[in-house]
N, C-alpha and C positions, 0 to 999 in steps of 0.2 A: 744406407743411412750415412749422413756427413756425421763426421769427429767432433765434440765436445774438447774432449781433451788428446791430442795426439804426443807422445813422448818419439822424440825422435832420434835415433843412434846416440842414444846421453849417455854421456861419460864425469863422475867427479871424482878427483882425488882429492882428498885433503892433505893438510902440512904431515910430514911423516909418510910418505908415500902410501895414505890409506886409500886403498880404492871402495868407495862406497856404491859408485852405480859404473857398470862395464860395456857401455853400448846396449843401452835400456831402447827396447823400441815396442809399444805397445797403444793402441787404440782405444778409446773410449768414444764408444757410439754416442749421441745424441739421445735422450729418454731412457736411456741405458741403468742400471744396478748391478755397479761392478765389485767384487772385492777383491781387495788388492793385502793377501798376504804373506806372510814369508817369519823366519826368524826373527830377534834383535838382529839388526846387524846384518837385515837382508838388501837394505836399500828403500825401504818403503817411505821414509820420514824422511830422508836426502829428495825422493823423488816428489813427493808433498811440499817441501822449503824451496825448491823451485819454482812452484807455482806460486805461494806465496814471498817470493819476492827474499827470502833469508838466504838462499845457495844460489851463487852463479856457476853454473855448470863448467866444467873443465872444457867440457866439447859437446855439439848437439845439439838440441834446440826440442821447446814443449810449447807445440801449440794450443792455446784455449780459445774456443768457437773463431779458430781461423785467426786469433790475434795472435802473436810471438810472444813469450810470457818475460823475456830478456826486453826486445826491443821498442815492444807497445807493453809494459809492465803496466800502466793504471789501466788502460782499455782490457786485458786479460783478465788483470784482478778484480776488475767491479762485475766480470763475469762469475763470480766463485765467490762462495761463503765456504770458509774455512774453520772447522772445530777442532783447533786443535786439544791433542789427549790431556794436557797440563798449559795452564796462560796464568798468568800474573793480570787478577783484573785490576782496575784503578779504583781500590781501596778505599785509600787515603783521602780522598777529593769527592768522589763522585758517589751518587745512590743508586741504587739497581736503577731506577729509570733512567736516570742522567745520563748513565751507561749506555744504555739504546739508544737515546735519542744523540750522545755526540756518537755513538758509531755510525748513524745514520746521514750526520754530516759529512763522514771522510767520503762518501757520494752522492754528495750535491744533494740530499734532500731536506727540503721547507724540516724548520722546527714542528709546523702544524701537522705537517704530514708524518713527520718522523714522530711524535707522541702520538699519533693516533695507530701509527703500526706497534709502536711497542706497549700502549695498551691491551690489543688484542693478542701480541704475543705474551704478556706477561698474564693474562686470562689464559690462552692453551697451556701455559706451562705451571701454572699453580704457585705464579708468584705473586700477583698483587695484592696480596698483603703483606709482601714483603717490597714493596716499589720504593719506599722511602727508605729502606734500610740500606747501611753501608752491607758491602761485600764479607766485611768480618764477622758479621753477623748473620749469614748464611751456611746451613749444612752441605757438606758434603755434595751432596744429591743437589739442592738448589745450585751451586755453584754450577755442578754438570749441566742445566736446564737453562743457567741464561747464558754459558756459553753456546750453548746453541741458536737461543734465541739472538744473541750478537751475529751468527752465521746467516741467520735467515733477514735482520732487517731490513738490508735493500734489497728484499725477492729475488735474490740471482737465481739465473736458471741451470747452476751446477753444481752442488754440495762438495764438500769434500770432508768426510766423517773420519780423525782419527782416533779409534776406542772410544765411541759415542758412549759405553755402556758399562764404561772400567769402572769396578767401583762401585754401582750403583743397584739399589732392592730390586728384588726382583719386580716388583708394581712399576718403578718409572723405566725397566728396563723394558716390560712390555708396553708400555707408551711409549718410549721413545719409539720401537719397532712398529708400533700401529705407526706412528705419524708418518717416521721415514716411507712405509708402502704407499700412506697416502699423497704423500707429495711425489713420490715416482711415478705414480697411479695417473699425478697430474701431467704428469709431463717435466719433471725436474729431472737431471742427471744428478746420479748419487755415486760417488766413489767411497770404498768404506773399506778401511783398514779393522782389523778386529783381531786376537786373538782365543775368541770365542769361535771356535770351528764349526758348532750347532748354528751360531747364529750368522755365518755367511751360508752357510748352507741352507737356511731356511729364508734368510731375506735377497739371497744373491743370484740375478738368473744369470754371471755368468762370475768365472773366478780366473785370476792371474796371478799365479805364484812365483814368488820374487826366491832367490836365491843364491847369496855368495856376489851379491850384487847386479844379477843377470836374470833375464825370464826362463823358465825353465817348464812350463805348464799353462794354458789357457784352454778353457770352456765350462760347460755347464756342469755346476755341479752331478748330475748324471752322466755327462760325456766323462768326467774326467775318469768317475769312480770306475766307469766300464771300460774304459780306452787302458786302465792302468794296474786296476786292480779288480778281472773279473769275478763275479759269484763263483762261490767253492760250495763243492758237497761233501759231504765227508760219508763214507758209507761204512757202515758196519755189517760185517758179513757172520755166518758161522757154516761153516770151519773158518777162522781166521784165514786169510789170504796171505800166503809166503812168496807170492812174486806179484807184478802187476799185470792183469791180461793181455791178451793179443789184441790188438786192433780198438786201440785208447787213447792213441798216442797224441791226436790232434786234442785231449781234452788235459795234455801238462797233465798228468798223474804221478802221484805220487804215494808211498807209506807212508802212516805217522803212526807209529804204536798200534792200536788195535783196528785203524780203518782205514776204507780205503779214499785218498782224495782227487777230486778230479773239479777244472775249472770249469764250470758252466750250469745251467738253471734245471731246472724241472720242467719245467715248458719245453725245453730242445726236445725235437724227437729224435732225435740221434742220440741224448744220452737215456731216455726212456728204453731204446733199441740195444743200450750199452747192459742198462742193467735188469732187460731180459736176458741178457744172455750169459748175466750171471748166474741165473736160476738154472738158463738149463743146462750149465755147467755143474750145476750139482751143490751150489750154494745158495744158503736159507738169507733172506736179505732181512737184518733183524732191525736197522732206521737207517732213514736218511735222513740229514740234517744239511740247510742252505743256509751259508757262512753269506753277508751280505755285506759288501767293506761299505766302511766309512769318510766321508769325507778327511776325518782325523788320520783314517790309516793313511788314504793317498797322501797327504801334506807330509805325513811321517818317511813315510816311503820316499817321496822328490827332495827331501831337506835333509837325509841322514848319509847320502853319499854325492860326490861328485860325475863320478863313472859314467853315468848316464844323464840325456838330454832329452828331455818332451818337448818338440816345438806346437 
């Protein structure tokens, strides 16, 4: 699959010797649904204002569908609808239509065609009865719904979602979700920053965890959970167990107070074969329980020390 978005050895500091991103280098497939998360303060929004034209990188360079996003800036940009998490819309002046249809100018498109897109987007998102009203005169929730509809009016073929869903009832938060599957569905590239750990885990088929301004984690939500943090059993025995058996060793065991814990599933027949031979060691096997980590454990686990690196 070619690159949507390619980050390539980025580096920025800002004034104050801040380092926000450290030799960021990470791929974004083409049709792909990626989440990109990390900390405040991991790099994710530094790595986002790149594409959108706000940060010139210290060093590096971010390709989008093959354009330079530095040196062909409008050719990259008119690649990518951008949501950002917080925008100042233009209040003052303009009405939720007006809205659409001048963002649909900043790329060349007809008035004719630019109102007839943002009719149909102000229909998917449940604003046209709010089309004449200024900005100040929308909830919460609406505000979230036409800045997205501003992302999508000239149909780019690569989203970039930051906290599509901050904020907002749980009803448009599952809308918002249905639609983004449906537009990946179609063949759009979605990048999606989120704070909501259920919800890249549930919409994300793959994940990139940012940290201390560096990648430190990529794959699928299942790869990552297995590659980093396997299924645990905990077993409770009677007579209590005062050491750990012989020949366990590959299953990381351990005591915790009154059971025994060992990494790995129910389905292994090796550890089926482990706790036969508890029994015929002369212990009564009174539950086992499969510990199943989370997407939240891993992110917890990769962001709360430096010490270690997942490539």
């Amino acid at each position: 699959m070619e690159c949507a978005i390619s980050f390539q050895n980025l580096h920025k500091t800002y004034a104050g010797h801040v380092e926000a991103l450290k030799g960021l280098s990470l791929d974004v497939q083409r049709g792909e649904f990626m989440g990109l998360l990390g900390l405040n303060g991991a790099g994710k929004t530094t790595s986002i204002n790149v594409i959108a034209g706000l940060v010139r990188p210290t060093s590096g360079s971010v390709l989008v569908n093959g354009f330079d996003a530095i040196k062909q800036y409008r050719l990259a940009h008119a690649q990518v609808g951008i949501a950002p998490q917080e925008e100042v819309l233009d209040s003052s002046f303009l009405n939720v239509m007006q809205i659409l249809v001048y963002q649909a100018g900043y790329f060349g498109i007809a008035p004719r065609e630019a109102t007839k897109r943002a009719d149909a987007l102000l229909q998917e998102f449940g604003l046209w009865e709010k089309r004449k009203s200024n900005v100040v005169e929308l909830s919460g929730g609406m505000k979230r719904r036409l800045i997205l509809a501003k992302a999508l009016i000239h149909d780019p073929p690569i989203l970039i979602l930051d906290e599509p869903t901050a904020g907002v009832d749980v009803a448009l938060r599952h809308h918002i979700w249905e639609r983004m599957t449906a537009l990946n569905k179609a063949g759009k590239t979605i990048l999606l920053t989120t704070h909501y750990l259920e919800e890249a885990e549930q919409l994300c088929k793959r994940i990139a965890i940012l940290h201390n301004g560096g990648l430190v984690a990529t794959g699928s939500p299942h790869e990552l959970i297995t590659k980093i943090l396997p299924d645990q059993l905990e077993i409770r025995t009677d007579p209590l167990l005062k050491a750990i058996p012989e020949g366990l060793d590959k299953f990381s065991p351990h005591l915790d107070e009154d059971c025994l814990c060992l990494q790995g599933s129910l389905s292994d027949p090796q550890v089926m074969n482990a706790l036969v031979s508890l029994v015929q060691h002369s212990y009564k096997i009174i539950s086992v329980e499969q510990k199943r980590a989370r997407l939240e454990d891993v992110f917890l686990q990769l962001t709360s020390t430096d010490k270690t690196r997942y490539p």
